[in-house]
Each structure stands twice: as structure tokens, then as C-alpha cells.
C-alpha positions as CSV (number, residue, x, y, z in Angstrom):
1,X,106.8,32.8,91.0
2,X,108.5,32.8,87.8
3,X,105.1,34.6,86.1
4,X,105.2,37.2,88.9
5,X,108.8,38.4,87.7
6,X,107.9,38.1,84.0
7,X,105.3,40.5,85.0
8,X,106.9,43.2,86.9
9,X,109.7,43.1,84.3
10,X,107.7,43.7,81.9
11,X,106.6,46.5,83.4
12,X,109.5,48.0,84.9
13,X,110.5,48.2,81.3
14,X,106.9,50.0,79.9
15,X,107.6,52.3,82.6
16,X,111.1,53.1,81.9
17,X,110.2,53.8,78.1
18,X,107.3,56.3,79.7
19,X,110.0,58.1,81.0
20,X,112.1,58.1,78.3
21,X,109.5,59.2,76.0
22,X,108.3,62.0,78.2
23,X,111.4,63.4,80.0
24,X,113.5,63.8,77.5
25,X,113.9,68.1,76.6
26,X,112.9,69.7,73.5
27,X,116.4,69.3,71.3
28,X,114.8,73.1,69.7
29,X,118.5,75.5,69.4
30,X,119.8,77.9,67.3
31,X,122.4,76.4,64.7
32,X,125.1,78.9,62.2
33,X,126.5,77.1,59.5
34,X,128.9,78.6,56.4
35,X,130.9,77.4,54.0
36,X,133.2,80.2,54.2
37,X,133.9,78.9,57.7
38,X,137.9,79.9,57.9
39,X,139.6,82.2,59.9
40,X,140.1,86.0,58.4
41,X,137.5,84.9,55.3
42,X,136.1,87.7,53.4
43,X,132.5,88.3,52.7
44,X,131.7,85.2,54.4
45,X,128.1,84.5,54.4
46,X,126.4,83.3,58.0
47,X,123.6,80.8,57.6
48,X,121.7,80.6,61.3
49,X,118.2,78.2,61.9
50,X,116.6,79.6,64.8
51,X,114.3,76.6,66.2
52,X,111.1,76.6,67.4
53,X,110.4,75.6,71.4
54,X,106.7,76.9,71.6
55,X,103.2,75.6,70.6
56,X,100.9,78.4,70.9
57,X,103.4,81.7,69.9
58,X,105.5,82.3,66.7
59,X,108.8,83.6,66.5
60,X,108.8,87.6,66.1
61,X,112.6,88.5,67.0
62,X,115.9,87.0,66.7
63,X,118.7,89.1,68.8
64,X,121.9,88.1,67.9
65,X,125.3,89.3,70.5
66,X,128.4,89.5,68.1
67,X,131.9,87.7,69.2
68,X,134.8,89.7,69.6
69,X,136.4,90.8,66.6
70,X,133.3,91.2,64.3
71,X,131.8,95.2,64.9
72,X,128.1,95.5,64.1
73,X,129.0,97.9,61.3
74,X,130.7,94.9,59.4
75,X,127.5,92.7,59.3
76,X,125.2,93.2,56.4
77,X,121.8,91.1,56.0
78,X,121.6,88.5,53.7
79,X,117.6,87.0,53.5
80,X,115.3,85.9,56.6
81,X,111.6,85.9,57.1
82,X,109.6,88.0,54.7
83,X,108.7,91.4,55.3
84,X,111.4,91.1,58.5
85,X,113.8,93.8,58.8
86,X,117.3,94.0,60.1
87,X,119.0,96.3,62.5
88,X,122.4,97.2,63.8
89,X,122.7,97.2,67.7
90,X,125.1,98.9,69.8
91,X,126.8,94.7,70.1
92,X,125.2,93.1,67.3
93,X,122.0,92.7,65.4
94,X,118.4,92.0,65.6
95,X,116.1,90.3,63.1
96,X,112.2,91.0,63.5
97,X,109.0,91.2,62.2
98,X,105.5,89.8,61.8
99,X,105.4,86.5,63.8
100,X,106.2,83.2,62.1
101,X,103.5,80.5,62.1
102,X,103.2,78.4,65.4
103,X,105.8,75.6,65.4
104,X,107.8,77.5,62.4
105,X,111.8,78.1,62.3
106,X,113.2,81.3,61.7
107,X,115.8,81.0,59.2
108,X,118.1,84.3,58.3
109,X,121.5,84.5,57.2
110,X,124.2,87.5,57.1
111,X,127.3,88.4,55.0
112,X,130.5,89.5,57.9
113,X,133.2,91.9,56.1
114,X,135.9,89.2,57.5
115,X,135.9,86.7,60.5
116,X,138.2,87.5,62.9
117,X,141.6,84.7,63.4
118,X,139.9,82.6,66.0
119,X,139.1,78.8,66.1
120,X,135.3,79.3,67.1
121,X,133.1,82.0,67.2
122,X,129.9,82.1,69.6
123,X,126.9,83.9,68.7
124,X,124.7,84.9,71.9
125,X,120.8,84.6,70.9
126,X,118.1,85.6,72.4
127,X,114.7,84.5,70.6
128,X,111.6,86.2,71.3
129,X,108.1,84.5,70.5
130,X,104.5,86.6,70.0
131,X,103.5,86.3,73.6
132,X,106.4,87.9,74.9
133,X,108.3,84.6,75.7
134,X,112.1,84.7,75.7
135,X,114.6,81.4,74.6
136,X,118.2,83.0,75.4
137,X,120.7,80.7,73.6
138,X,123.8,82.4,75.4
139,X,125.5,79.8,77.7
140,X,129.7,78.8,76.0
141,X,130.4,75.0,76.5
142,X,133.7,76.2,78.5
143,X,135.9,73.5,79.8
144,X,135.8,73.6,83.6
145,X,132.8,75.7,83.9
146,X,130.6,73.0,84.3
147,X,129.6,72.8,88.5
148,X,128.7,69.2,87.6
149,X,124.8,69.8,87.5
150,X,125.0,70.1,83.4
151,X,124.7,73.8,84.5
152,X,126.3,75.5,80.7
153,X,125.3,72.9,78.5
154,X,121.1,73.9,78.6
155,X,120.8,76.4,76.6
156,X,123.9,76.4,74.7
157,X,125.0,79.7,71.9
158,X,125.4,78.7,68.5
159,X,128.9,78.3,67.8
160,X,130.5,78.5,64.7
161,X,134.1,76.3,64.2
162,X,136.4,77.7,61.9
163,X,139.5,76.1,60.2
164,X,143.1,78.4,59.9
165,X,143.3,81.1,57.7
166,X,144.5,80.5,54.4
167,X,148.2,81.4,54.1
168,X,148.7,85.0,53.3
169,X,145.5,85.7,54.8
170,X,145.5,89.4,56.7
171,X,142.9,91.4,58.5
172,X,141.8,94.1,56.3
173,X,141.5,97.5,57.5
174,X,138.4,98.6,60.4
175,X,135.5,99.8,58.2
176,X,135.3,103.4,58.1
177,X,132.1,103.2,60.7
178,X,133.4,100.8,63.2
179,X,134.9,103.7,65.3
180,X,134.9,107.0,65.2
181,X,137.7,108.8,64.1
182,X,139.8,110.3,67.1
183,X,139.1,114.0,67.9
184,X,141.6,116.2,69.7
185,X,140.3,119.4,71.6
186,X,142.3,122.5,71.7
187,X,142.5,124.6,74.3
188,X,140.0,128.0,73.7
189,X,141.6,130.8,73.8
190,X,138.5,133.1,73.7
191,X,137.3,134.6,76.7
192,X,134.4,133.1,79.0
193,X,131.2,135.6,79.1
194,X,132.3,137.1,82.4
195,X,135.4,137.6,81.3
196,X,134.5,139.5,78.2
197,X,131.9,141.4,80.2
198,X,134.1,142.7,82.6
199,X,136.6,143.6,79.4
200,X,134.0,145.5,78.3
201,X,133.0,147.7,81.2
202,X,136.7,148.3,81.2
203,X,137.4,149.8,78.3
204,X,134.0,151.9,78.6
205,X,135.0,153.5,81.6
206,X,138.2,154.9,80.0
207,X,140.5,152.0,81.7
208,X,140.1,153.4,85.6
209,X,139.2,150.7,88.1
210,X,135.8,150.8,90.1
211,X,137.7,152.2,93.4
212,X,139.0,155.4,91.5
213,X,135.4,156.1,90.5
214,X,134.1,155.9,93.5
215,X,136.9,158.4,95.1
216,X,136.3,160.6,92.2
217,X,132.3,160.9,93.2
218,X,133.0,161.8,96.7
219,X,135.3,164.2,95.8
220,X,132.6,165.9,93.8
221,X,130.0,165.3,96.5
222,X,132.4,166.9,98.8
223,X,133.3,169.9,96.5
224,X,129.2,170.9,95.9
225,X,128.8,170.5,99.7
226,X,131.6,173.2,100.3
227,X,130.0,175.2,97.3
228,X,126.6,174.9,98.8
229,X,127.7,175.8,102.3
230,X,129.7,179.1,101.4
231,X,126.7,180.2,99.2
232,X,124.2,180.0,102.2
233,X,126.6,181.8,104.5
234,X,127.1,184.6,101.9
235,X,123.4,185.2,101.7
236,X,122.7,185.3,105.6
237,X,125.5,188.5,105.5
């Protein structure tokens, strides 16, 4: 009895450690790191490591979502991948180029103008392999979100933590590009094409509406009638 427990322990146990061993997700992610990693830091230089989840496909594209209070136009690129190429979106950036080799990380890094005054900043990443296949590294660990099903926690954005500015430490100025300066429109004072049309036919016919025209020609059609009609009776006398 006591060898028939030995036994399915035993292998309870091997089959536990199967499962372990096979169920447990890739850890692949998308980490930032920086060493200038302080609120309102200038020039601070953006280290990311975008991790590799498949086995048959390289990574082509890195898409990158900006936090609030860093404008595409403040993000230069540092170095990435050679021969890839870096590109200001309408909300962030994109990294791309040739594909990586299968199983390979793509690692990039950027220089921000200034980090905004915030204790963390998430970066939204969507990472696109050579057969089209998408990781999106975009869910915020936000306390009380969670619907208990470890729904949030998946596929998690990098987030980078940042300690308080400095003392003295002041947002500089909006770079000249991050919004376009403010354009007022005045009022035109110049007259549509219909308008300056009809101006026109006014002062060609002498300033005298359409109606008096008109009133004028009938007169004149009336006055060679009369003309006509006493000529015709003068000849049958």
C-alpha cells in the first residue's frame, strides 16, 4: 500500500513540473531604461529592448505611442538596428527596417528635449514581426482596473519611473514645431465675384438700373411704331 502512494506521488509531482515547464508564458516585453530618469531632465537619453516572442519571423517595426507631455517633435533618434530609420508620427514614433534575425531583440534608444514632471511615464508599443504578426505592449498596470482575471497585467507598456525634479528644475519653452503658431483671420473686405460682376455691369451702363432700360426700349419701340404708322398713312393719301 505504502509503494502504491510512493508511486503516485511521485508522479503527481513529474506531472506538476510538466506543467510548470510547459504552461508558463513567454516573459518576451519591451523594457525603457535611462539614467537621466528624473522629472523635467533635459536631453535625457531613452534606452528601450524590444524582446523577441516569435520563432519563425524577425522584428521589422517598433511603434512607439508617446505619454502626455512629450510632443513627437521633441524626440530625436539616438541608434537602433542598422540601416533602420526613424520617423515622427502624428503621437509618437516608429522605428523600422530590414527584419532582425529570428529570435533577435530590437534594441534602439532616443534623446527627449525634457521629460515632462510626472512620476512614471508609459510608452505604448506595438511590435511588428516579418510575417505581418503584431505584439502590442499597451495595457497600464492601473490600480483597480484589474476585473480579477489578470486582465491589464498581459501585455503590459514599458514604463519608465522617474525620481523628482531636481530643485530649480523648469519646463523649458514648447519647441518651435510642437504647435503651430496661432493664425487669426480678418474679415475680407473685397468683394465676392458676383458682387464685383454686378459692380461692373453697373457702372457700364452709366449707373441706371435694369427696369429703366427696359422702359427706355419700349418707349423707342413705341415711338418707331407711331413713326412707321403715320408714314404708311401719308403714302396711301
Amino acid at each position: 500500500m505504502s509503494r502504491t502512494i510512493r508511486r503516485l506521488t511521485v508522479a503527481a509531482a513529474a506531472a506538476a513540473t510538466a506543467v510548470l515547464f510547459t504552461a508558463v508564458p513567454a516573459a518576451a516585453h519591451v523594457e525603457v531604461e535611462s539614467d537621466d530618469a528624473q522629472a523635467l531632465a533635459e536631453n535625457a537619453e531613452l534606452a528601450f529592448t524590444a524582446e523577441s516572442e516569435s520563432a519563425t519571423a524577425g522584428i521589422t517595426q517598433i511603434r512607439v505611442v508617446l505619454p502626455e507631455g512629450i510632443a513627437p517633435s521633441d524626440v530625436t533618434y539616438g541608434k537602433g538596428p542598422e540601416g533602420w530609420k526613424f520617423t515622427a508620427t502624428d503621437d509618437g514614433y516608429t522605428v523600422k527596417g530590414a527584419a532582425l534575425k529570428v529570435g533577435a531583440d530590437a534594441e534602439y534608444s532616443v534623446v527627449v528635449r525634457q521629460l515632462p514632471d510626472a512620476k512614471e511615464l508609459a510608452f505604448k508599443t506595438l511590435q511588428t514581426y516579418g510575417d505581418g504578426k503584431v505584439d502590442r505592449w499597451i495595457e497600464l498596470d492601473e490600480s483597480g482596473d484589474d476585473d480579477g482575471h489578470g486582465h491589464g497585467e498581459g501585455n503590459p507598456a514599458p514604463v519608465l519611473k522617474l525620481k523628482a525634479a531636481a530643485p530649480g528644475a523648469t519646463p523649458v519653452s514648447p519647441s518651435p514645431s510642437a504647435s503651430a503658431p496661432p493664425t487669426s483671420e480678418e474679415p475680407s473686405t473685397s468683394p465676392t465675384p458676383q458682387a464685383a460682376d454686378t459692380e461692373e455691369k453697373d457702372d457700364d451702363d452709366g449707373g441706371l438700373s435694369t427696369g429703366v432700360w427696359v422702359a427706355i426700349a419700349v418707349v423707342l419701340v413705341v415711338a418707331v411704331a407711331l413713326v412707321f404708322v403715320r408714314r404708311r398713312g401719308g403714302v396711301r393719301q
